[in-house]
N, CA, C and O atoms as CSV, one atom per row, in Angstrom:
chain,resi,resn,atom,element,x,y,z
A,1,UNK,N,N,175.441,101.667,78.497
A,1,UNK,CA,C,174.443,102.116,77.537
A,1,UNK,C,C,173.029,101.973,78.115
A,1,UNK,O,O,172.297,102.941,77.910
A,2,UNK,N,N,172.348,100.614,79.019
A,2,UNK,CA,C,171.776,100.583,79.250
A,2,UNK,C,C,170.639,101.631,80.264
A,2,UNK,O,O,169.420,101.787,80.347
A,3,UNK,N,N,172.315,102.391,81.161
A,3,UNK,CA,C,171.775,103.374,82.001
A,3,UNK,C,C,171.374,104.067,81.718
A,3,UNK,O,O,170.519,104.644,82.390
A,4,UNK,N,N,171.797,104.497,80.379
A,4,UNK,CA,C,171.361,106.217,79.596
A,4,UNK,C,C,170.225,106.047,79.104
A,4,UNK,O,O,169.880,106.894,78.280
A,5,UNK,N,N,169.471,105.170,79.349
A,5,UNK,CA,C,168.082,104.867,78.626
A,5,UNK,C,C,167.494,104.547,79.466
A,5,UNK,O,O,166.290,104.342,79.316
A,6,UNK,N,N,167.957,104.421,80.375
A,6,UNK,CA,C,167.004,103.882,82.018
A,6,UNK,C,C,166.002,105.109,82.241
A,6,UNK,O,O,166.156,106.205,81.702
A,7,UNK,N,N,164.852,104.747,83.192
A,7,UNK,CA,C,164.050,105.972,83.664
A,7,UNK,C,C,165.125,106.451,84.768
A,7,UNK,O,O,165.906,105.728,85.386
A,8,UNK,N,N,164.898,108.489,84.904
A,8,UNK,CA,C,165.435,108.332,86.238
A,8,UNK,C,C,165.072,108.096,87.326
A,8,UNK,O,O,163.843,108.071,87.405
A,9,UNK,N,N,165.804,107.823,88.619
A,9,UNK,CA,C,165.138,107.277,89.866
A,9,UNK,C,C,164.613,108.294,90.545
A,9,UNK,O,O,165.023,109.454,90.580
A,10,UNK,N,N,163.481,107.717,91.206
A,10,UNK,CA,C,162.936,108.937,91.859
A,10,UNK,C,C,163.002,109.028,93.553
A,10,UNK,O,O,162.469,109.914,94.221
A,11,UNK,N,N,163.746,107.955,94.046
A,11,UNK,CA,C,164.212,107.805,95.123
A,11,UNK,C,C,166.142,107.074,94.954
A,11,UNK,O,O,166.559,106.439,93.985
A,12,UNK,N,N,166.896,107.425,96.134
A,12,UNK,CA,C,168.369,107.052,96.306
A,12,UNK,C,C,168.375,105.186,96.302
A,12,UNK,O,O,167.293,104.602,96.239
A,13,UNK,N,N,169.090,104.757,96.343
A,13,UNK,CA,C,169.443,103.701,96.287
A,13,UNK,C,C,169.897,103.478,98.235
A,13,UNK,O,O,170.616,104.234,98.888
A,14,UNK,N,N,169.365,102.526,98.609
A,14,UNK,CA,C,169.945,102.386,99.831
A,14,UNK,C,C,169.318,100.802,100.303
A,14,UNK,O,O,168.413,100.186,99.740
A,15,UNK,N,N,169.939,100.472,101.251
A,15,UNK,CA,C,169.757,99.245,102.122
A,15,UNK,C,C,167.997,99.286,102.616
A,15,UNK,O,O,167.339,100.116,103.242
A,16,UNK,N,N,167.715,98.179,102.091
A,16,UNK,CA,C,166.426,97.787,102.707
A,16,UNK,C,C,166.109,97.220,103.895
A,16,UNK,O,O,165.922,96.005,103.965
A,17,UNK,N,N,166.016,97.970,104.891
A,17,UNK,CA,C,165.690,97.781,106.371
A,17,UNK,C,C,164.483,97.475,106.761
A,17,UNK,O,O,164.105,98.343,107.547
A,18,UNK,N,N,163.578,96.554,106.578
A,18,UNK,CA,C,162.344,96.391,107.028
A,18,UNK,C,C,161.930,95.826,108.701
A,18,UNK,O,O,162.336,94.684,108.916
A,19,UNK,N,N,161.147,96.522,109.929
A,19,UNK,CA,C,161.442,96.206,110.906
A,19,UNK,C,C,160.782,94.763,111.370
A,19,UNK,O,O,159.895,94.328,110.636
A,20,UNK,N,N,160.984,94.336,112.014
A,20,UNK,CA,C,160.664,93.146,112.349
A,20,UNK,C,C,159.144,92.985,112.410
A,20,UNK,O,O,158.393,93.735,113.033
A,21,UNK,N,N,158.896,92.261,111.921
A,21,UNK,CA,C,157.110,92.409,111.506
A,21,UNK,C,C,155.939,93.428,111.222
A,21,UNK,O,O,154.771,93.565,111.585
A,22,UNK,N,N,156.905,94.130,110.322
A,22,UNK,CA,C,156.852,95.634,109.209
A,22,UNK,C,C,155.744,94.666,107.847
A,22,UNK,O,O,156.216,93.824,107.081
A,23,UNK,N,N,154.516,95.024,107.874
A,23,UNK,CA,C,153.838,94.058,106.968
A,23,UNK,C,C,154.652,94.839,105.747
A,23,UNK,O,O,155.221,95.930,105.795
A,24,UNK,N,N,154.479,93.673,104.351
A,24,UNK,CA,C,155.458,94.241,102.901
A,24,UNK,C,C,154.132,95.438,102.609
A,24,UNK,O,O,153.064,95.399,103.219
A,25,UNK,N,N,154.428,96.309,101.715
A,25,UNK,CA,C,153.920,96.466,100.677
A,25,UNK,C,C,152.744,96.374,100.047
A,25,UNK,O,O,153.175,95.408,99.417
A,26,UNK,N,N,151.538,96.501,99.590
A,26,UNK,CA,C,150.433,96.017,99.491
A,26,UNK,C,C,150.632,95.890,97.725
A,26,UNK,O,O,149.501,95.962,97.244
A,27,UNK,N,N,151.233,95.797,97.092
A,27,UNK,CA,C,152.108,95.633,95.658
A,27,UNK,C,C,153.510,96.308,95.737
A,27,UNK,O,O,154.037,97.127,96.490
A,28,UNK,N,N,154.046,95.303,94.148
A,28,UNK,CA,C,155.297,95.769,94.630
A,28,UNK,C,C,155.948,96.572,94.228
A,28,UNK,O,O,157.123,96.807,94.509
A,29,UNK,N,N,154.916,97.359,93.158
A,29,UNK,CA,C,155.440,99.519,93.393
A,29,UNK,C,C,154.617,99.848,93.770
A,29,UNK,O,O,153.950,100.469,92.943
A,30,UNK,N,N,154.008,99.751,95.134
A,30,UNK,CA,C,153.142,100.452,95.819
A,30,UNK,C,C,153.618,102.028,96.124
A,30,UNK,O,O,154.615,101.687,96.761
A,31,UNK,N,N,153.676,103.439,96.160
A,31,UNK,CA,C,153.656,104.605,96.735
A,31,UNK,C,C,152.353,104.921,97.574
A,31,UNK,O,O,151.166,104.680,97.355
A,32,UNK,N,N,152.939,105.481,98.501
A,32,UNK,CA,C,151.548,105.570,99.678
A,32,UNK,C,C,152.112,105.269,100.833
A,32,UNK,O,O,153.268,104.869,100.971
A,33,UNK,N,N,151.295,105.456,101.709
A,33,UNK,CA,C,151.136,104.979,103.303
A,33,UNK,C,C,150.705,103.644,104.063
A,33,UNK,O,O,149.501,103.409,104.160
A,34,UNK,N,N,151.401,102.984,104.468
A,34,UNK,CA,C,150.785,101.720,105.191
A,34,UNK,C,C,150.971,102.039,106.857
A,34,UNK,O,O,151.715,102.881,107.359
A,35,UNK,N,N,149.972,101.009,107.609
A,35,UNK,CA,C,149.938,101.368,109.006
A,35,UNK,C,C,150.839,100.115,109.607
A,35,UNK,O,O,150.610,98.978,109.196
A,36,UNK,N,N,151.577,100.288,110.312
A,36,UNK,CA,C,152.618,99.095,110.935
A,36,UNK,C,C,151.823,99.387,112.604
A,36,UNK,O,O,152.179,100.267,113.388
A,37,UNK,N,N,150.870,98.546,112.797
A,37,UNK,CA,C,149.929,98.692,114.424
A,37,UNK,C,C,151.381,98.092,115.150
A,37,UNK,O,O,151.954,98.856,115.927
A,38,UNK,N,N,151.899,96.896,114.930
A,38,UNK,CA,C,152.837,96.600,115.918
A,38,UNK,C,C,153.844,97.366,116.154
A,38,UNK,O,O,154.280,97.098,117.274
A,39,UNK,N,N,154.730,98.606,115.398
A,39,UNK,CA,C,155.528,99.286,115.631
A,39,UNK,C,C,154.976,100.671,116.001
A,39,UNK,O,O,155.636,101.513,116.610
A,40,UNK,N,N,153.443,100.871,115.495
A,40,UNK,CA,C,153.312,102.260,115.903
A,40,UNK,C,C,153.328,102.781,115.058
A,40,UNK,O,O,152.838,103.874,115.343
A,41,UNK,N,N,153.640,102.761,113.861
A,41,UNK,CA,C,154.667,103.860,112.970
A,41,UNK,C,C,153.609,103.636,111.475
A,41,UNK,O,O,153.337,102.531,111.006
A,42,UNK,N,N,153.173,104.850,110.964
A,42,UNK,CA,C,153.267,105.223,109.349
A,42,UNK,C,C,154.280,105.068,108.855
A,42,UNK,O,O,155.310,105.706,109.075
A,43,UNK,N,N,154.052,103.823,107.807
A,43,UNK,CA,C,155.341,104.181,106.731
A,43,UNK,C,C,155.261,104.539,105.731
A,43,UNK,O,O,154.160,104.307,105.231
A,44,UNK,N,N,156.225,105.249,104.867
A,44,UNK,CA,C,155.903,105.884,103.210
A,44,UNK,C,C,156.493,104.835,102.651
A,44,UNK,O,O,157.469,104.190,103.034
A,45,UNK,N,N,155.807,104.715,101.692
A,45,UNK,CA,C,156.682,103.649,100.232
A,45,UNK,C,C,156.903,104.325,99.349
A,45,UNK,O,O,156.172,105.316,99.339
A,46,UNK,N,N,157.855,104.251,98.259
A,46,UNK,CA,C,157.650,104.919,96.996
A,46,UNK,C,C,158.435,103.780,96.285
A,46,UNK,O,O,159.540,103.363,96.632
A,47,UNK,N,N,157.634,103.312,95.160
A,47,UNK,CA,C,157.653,102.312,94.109
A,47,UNK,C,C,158.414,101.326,95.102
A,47,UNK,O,O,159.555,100.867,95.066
A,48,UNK,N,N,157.409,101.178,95.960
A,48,UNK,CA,C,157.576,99.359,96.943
A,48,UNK,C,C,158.478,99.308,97.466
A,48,UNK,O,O,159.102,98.248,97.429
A,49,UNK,N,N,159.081,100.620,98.338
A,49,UNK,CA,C,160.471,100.649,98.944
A,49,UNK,C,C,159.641,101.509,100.194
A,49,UNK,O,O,158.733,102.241,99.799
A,50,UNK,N,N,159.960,101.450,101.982
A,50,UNK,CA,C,160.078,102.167,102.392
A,50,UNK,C,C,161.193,102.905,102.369
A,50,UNK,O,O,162.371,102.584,102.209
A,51,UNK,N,N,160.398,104.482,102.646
A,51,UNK,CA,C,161.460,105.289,102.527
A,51,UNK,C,C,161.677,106.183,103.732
A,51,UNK,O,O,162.670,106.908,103.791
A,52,UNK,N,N,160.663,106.141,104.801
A,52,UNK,CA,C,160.392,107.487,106.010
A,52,UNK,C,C,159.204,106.472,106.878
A,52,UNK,O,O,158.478,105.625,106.358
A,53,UNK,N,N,159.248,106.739,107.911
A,53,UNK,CA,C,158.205,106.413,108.728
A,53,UNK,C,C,158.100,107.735,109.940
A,53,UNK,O,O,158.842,108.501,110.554
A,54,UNK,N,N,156.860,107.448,109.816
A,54,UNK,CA,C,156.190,108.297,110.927
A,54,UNK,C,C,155.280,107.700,111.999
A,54,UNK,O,O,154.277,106.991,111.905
A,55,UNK,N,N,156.340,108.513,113.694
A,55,UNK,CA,C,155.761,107.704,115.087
A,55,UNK,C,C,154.855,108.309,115.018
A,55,UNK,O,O,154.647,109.354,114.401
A,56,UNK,N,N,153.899,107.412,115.967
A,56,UNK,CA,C,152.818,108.478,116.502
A,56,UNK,C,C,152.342,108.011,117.619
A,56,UNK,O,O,151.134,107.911,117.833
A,57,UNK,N,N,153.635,107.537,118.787
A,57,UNK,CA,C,152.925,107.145,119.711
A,57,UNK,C,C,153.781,107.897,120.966
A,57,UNK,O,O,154.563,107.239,121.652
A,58,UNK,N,N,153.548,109.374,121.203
A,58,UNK,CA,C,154.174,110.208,121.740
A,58,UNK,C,C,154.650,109.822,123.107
A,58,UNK,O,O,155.392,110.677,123.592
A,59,UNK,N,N,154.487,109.031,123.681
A,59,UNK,CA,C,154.817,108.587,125.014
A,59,UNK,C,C,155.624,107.568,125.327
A,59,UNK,O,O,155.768,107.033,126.427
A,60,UNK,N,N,156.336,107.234,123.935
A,60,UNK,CA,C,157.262,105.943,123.401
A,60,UNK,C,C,157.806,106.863,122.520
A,60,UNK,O,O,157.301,107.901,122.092
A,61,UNK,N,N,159.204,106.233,122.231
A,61,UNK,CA,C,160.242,107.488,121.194
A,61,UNK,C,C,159.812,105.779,120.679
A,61,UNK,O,O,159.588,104.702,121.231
A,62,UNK,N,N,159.873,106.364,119.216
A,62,UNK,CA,C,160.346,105.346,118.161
A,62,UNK,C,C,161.253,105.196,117.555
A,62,UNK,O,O,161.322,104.248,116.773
């Protein structure tokens, strides 16, 4: 019963992989972009979850 009254989700359900000194979140339904300098990488959040990251350090595969 509870589900049918739930909001729906606006992202899948999946395993939270955060990379090894991936700073969190800047709150914890943040949506938006954070900068990870030690990996290189843009990440997307949506409601305090990464969901996609983007390399940008073309001379290194990420």
């Amino acid at each position: 019963e509870s589900r049918r009254r739930a909001e729906p989700m606006d992202v899948l359900p999946a395993d939270e992989v955060l990379l090894p000194g991936m700073p969190p979140p800047p709150h914890p339904q943040f949506s938006g972009f954070t900068w990870d300098s030690h990996a290189r990488l843009w990440v997307q959040w949506s409601n305090g979850r990464p969901i996609h990251t983007i390399c940008v350090d073309s001379e290194n595969s990420c």
